[in-house]
C-alpha positions as CSV (number, residue, x, y, z in Angstrom):
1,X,-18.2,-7.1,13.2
2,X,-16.4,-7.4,16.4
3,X,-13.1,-6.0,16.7
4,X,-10.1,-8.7,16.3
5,X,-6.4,-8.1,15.7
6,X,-4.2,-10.6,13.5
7,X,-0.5,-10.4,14.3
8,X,0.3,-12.4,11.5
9,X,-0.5,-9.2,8.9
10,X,2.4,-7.4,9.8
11,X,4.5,-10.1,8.2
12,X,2.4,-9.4,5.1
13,X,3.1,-5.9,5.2
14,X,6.7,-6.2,5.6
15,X,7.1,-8.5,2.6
16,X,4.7,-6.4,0.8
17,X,6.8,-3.5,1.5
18,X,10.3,-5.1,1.0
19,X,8.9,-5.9,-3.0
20,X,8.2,-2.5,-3.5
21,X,10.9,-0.1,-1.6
22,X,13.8,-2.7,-1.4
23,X,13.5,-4.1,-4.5
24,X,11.4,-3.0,-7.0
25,X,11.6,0.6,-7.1
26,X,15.5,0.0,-6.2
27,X,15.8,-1.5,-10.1
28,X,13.5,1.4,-11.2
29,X,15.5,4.4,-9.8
30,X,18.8,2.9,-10.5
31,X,18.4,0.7,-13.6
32,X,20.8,-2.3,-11.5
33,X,19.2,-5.8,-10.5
34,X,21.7,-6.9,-7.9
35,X,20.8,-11.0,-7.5
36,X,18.9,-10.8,-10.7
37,X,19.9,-14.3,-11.5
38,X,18.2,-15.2,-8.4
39,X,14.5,-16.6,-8.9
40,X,13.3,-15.5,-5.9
41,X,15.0,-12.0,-7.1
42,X,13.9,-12.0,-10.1
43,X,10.2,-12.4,-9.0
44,X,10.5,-9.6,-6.8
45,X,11.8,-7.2,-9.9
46,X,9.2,-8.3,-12.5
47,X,6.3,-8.7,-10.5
48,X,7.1,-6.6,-7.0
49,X,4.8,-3.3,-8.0
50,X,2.1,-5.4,-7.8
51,X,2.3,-6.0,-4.1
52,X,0.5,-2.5,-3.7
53,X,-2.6,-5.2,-3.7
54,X,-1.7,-6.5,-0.5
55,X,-2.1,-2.9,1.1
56,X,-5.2,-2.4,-0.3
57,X,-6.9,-5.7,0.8
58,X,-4.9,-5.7,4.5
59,X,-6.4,-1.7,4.7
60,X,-10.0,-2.9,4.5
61,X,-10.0,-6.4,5.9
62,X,-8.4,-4.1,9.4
63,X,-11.2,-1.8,9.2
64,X,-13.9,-4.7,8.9
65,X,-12.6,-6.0,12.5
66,X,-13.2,-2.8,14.1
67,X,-14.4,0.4,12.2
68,X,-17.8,-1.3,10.6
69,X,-19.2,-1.7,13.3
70,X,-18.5,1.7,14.5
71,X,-19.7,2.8,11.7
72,X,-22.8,0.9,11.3
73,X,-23.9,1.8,14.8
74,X,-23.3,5.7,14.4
75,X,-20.6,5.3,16.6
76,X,-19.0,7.5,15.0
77,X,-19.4,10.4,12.2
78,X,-18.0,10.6,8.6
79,X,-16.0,13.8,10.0
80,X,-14.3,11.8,12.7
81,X,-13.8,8.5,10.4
82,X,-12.0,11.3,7.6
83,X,-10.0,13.6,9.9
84,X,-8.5,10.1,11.5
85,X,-7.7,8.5,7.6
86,X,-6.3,12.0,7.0
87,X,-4.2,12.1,9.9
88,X,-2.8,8.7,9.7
89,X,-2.2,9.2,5.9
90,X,-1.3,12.8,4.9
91,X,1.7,13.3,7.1
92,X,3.9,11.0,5.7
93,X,2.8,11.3,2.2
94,X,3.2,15.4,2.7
95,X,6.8,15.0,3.8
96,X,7.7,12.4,1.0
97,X,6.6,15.1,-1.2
98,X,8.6,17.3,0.1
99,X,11.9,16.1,0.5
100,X,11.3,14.5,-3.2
101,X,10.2,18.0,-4.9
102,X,13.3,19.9,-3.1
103,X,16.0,16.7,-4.3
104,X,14.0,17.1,-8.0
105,X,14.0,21.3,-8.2
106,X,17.8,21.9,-6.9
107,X,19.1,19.3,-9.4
108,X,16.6,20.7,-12.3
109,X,18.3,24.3,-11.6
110,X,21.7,23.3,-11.2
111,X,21.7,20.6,-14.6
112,X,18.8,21.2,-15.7
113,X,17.1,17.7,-15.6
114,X,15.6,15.7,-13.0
115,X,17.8,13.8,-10.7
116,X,15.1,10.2,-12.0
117,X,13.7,10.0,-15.5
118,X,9.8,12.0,-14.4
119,X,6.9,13.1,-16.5
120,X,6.8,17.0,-17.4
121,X,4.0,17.0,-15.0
122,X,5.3,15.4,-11.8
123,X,7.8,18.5,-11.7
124,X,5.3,21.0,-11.5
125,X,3.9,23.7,-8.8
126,X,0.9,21.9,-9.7
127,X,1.9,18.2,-8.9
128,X,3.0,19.5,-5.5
129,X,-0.5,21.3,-5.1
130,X,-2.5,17.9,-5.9
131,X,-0.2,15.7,-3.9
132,X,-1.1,17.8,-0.6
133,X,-4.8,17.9,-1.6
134,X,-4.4,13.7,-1.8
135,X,-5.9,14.0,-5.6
136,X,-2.8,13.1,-7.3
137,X,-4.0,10.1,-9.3
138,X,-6.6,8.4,-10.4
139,X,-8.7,11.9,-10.7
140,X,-7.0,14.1,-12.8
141,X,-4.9,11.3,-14.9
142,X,-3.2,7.9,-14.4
143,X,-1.5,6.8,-11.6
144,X,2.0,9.1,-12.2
145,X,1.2,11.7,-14.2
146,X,1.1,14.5,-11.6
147,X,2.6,12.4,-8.7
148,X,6.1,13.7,-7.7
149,X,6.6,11.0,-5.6
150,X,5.5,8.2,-6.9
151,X,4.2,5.2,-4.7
152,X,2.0,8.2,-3.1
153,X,-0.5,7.4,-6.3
154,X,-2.1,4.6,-3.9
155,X,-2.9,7.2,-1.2
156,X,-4.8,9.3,-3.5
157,X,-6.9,5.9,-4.2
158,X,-7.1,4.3,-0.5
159,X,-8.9,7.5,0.6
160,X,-11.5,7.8,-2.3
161,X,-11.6,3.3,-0.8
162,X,-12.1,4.8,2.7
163,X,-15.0,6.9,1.6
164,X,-16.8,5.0,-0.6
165,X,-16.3,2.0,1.8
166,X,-18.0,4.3,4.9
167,X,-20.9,5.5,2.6
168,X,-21.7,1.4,1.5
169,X,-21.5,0.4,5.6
170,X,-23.5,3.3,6.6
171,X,-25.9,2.9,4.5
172,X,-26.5,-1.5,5.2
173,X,-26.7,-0.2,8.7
174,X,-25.4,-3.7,9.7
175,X,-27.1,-5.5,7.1
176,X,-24.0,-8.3,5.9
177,X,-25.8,-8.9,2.9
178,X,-26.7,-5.8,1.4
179,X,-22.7,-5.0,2.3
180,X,-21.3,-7.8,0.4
181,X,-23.6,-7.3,-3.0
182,X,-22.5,-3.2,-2.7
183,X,-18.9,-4.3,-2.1
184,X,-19.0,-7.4,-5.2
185,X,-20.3,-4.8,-6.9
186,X,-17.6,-2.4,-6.4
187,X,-14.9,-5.5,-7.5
188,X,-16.4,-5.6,-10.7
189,X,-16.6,-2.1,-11.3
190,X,-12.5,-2.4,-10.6
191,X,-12.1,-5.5,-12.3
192,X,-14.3,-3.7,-15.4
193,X,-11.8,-0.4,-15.2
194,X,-8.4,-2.5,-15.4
195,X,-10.2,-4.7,-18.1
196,X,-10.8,-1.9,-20.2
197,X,-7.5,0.2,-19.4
198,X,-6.2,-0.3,-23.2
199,X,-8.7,0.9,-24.6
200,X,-8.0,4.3,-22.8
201,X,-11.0,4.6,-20.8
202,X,-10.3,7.6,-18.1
203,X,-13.1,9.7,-15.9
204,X,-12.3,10.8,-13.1
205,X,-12.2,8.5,-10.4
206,X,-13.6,5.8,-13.0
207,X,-10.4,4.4,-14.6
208,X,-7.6,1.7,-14.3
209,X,-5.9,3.1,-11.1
210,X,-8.9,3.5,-9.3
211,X,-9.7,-0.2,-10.8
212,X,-6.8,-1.8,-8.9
213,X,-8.2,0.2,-5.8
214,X,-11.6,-0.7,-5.9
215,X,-10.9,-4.1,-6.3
216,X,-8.1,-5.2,-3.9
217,X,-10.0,-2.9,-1.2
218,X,-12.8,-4.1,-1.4
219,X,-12.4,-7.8,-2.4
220,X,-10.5,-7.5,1.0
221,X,-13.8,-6.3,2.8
222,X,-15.5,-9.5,1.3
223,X,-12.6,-11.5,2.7
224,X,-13.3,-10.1,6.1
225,X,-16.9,-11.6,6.0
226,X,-15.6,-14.7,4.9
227,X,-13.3,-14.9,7.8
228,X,-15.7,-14.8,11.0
229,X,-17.0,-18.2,9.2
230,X,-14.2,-19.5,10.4
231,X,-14.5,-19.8,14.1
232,X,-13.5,-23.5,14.6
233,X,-10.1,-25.4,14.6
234,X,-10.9,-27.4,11.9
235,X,-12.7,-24.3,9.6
236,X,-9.3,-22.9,10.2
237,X,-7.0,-26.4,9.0
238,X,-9.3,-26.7,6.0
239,X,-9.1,-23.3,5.2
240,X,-5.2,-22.8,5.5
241,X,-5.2,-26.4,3.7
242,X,-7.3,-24.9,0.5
243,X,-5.5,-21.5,0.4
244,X,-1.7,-23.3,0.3
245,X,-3.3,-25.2,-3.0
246,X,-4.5,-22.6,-4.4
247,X,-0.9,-20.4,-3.6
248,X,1.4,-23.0,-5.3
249,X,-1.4,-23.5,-8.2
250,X,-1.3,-20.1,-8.9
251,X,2.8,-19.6,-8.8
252,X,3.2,-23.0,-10.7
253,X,0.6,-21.1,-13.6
254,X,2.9,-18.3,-13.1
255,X,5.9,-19.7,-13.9
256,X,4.9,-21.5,-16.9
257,X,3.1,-18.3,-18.4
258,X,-0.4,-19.1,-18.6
259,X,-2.8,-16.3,-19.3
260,X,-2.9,-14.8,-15.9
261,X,-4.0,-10.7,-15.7
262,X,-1.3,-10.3,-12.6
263,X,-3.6,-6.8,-11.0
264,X,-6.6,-8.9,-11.3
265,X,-6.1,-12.8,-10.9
266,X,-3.3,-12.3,-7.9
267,X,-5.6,-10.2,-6.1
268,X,-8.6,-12.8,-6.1
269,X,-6.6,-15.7,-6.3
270,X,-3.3,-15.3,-4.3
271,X,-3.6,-12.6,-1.9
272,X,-6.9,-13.5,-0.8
273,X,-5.2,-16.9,-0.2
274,X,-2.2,-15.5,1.3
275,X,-4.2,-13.1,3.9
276,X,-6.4,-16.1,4.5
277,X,-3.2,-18.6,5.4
278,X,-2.0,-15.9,7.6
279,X,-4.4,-15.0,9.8
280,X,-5.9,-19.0,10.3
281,X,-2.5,-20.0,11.2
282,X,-1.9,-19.6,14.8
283,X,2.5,-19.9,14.6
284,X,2.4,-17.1,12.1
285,X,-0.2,-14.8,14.3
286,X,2.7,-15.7,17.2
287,X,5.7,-14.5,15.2
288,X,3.7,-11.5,13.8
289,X,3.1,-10.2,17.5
290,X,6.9,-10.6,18.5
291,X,8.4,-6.9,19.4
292,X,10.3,-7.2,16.4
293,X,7.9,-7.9,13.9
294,X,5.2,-5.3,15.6
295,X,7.2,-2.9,14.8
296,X,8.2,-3.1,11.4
297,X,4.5,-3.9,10.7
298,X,3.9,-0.4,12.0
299,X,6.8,1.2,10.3
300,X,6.3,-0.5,6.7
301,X,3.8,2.3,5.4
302,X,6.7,4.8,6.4
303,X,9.1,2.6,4.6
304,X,6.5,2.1,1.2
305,X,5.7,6.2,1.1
306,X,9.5,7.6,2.0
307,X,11.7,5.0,0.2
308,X,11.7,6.8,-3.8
309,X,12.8,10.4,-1.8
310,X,15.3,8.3,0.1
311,X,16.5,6.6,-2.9
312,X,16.3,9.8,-4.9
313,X,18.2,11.5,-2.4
314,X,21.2,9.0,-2.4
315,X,21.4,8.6,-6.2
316,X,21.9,12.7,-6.1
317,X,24.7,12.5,-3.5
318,X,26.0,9.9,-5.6
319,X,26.2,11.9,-8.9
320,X,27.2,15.2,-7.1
321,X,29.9,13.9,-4.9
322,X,31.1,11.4,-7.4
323,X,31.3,8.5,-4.8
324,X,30.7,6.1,-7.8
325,X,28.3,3.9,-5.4
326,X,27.9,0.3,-7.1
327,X,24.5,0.1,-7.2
328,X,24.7,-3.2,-8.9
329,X,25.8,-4.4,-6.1
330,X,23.7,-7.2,-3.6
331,X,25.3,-5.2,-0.2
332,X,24.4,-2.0,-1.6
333,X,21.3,-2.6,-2.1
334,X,21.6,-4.6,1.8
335,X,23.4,-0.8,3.2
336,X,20.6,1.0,1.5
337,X,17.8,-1.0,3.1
338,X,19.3,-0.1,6.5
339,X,19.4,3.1,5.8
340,X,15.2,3.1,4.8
341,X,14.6,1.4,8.1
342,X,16.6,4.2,10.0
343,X,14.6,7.1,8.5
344,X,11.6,5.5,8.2
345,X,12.2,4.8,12.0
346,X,13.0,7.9,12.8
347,X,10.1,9.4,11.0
348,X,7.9,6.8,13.2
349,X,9.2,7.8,15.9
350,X,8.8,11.8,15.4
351,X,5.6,11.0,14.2
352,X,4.3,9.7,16.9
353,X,5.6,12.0,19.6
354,X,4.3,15.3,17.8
355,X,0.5,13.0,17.7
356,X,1.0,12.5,21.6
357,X,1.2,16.0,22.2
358,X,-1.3,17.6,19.9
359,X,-3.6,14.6,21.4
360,X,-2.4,15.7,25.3
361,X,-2.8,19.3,24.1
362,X,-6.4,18.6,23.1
363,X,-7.3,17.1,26.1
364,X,-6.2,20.1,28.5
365,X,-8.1,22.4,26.5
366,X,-11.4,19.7,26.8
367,X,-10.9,19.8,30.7
């Protein structure tokens, strides 16, 4: 598939990201729902983990505009696609892990607990071992069993996603058919996992986490296909038209509690409707490429991997210095997102210089 770029996903990741760091994980870590009254609010803490989905499905449906074709040309080698998922994935997640496992140790020596309610497991020599190896869920256990830092679970799944999604467009060699039965089949093997998560069903790499992988990632590589049909004005209107329907549908079944299976039903119903919306509409793709926007698009992954350290970090302060931070409160919770967008940043920012020299570095020694 020919490369194309759609501004209008870094809104989604933004929102996406806001749910999880800003919001969600803020009521998990502190136990305070500032605005809970709020609908909106009180959307965002009920339902917010699940906007991990959205990752998933933007990850893929990316890599379909760009990668595949790569790939399906032997353009490039599984060793090249790997190190670069690596790279772009494992530095963040490594110092996340870090800074989480030295906040968790030096308040478990000096109290003796955890600074957050953790398994036994995520406190471990051995949790820090898997989270650097990328395995920490999904192939020894569920999702947070061994994972210090927590939202890092869905790295440990993208990159098994990454993989499985080369082998399927290596081996179609271009073939859009043959891609989209191997990736359907790969949703139902997801939607089959989740389906069957209470009745304990767990192999390695065959089990509920991986389910919510496998099917957002590659129910977004489907949607990818989907999208090149749209290549008129009008394919776009009725599209963008069909997916707003089916958006307040879903949210009006939402609210009034009908049997909906949020990991499953949102991620084929709504997101797939929401990603579609975006990228047909040409004032969102125009906001979405604004400096502003371009960069928190780039920055939200820091924001989703560092934000439990960062809030972990604060909450020790807090309990150490005896600051008596009202965490219940709306502009705390306001204060605290400006500090994730300052690290996360700053982290951005590092991160990027120390790639632009090992990448100038490599290219001396090649000449």
């Amino acid at each position: 598939m020919e490369k194309r770029y759609y501004s209008s996903l870094n809104i989604i990741r933004i929102i996406s990201a806001v749910a999880i760091a800003q919001v969600y994980h803020y009521a998990i870590i502190y136990r305070q729902y500032p605005n809970g009254n709020n609908p909106f609010m009180s959307i965002m803490y009920t339902y917010g983990f699940f906007a991990v989905e959205l990752f998933f499905l933007i990850s893929v449906f990316v890599s379909m505009f760009g990668t595949e074709i790569k790939i399906s040309h032997a353009e490039i080698s599984f060793e090249q696609f790997f190190a670069k998922k690596v790279s772009r994935l494992f530095p963040m997640m490594i110092v996340g892990t870090i800074a989480q496992t030295i906040v968790q140790w030096i308040n478990f020596a000096a109290k003796g607990t955890a600074v957050t309610d953790i398994l036994p497991g995520q406190i471990s020599i051995l949790s820090v071992i898997l989270s650097f190896m990328g395995t920490q869920s999904g192939w020894l256990s569920e999702q947070d069993e061994w994972s210090i830092n927590g939202p890092a679970w869905y790295l440990a799944v993208l990159l098994v996603c990454y993989i499985l999604f080369f082998i399927v467009v290596k081996t179609c060699k271009g073939d859009k058919w043959k891609e989209i039965i191997l990736f359907v089949s790969l949703i139902m093997l997801g939607i089959y996992l989740q389906v069957k998560r209470p009745q304990g069903v767990f192999f390695p790499l065959l089990n509920a986490t991986m389910g919510r992988g496998y099917t957002a990632f590659f129910t977004g590589a489907v949607l990818a296909r989907i999208q090149t049909l749209c290549e008129k004005k009008y394919h776009r209107i009725f599209i963008m038209g069909v997916t707003f329907i089916v958006m307040l549908i879903f949210v009006w079944a939402a609210n009034h509690n009908l049997s909906i299976a949020l990991s499953i039903e949102k991620t084929l119903v709504f997101d797939t409707s929401l990603v579609l919306f975006f990228v047909n509409s040409k004032i969102l793709n125009w906001i979405g490429n604004t400096k502003v926007f371009l960069f928190f698009g780039q920055i939200s992954f820091h924001l989703f991997v560092l934000n439990v350290p960062i809030l972990t970090w604060i909450l020790f302060i807090n309990q150490h210095v005896g600051s008596n931070v009202a965490f219940g409160e709306f502009y705390t919770m306001i204060i605290i997102g400006f500090i994730y967008i300052v690290i996360s940043s700053g982290a951005f920012i590092i991160e990027n210089k120390i790639r632009n020299q090992i990448e100038q570095i490599r290219k001396e020694k090649c000449e």
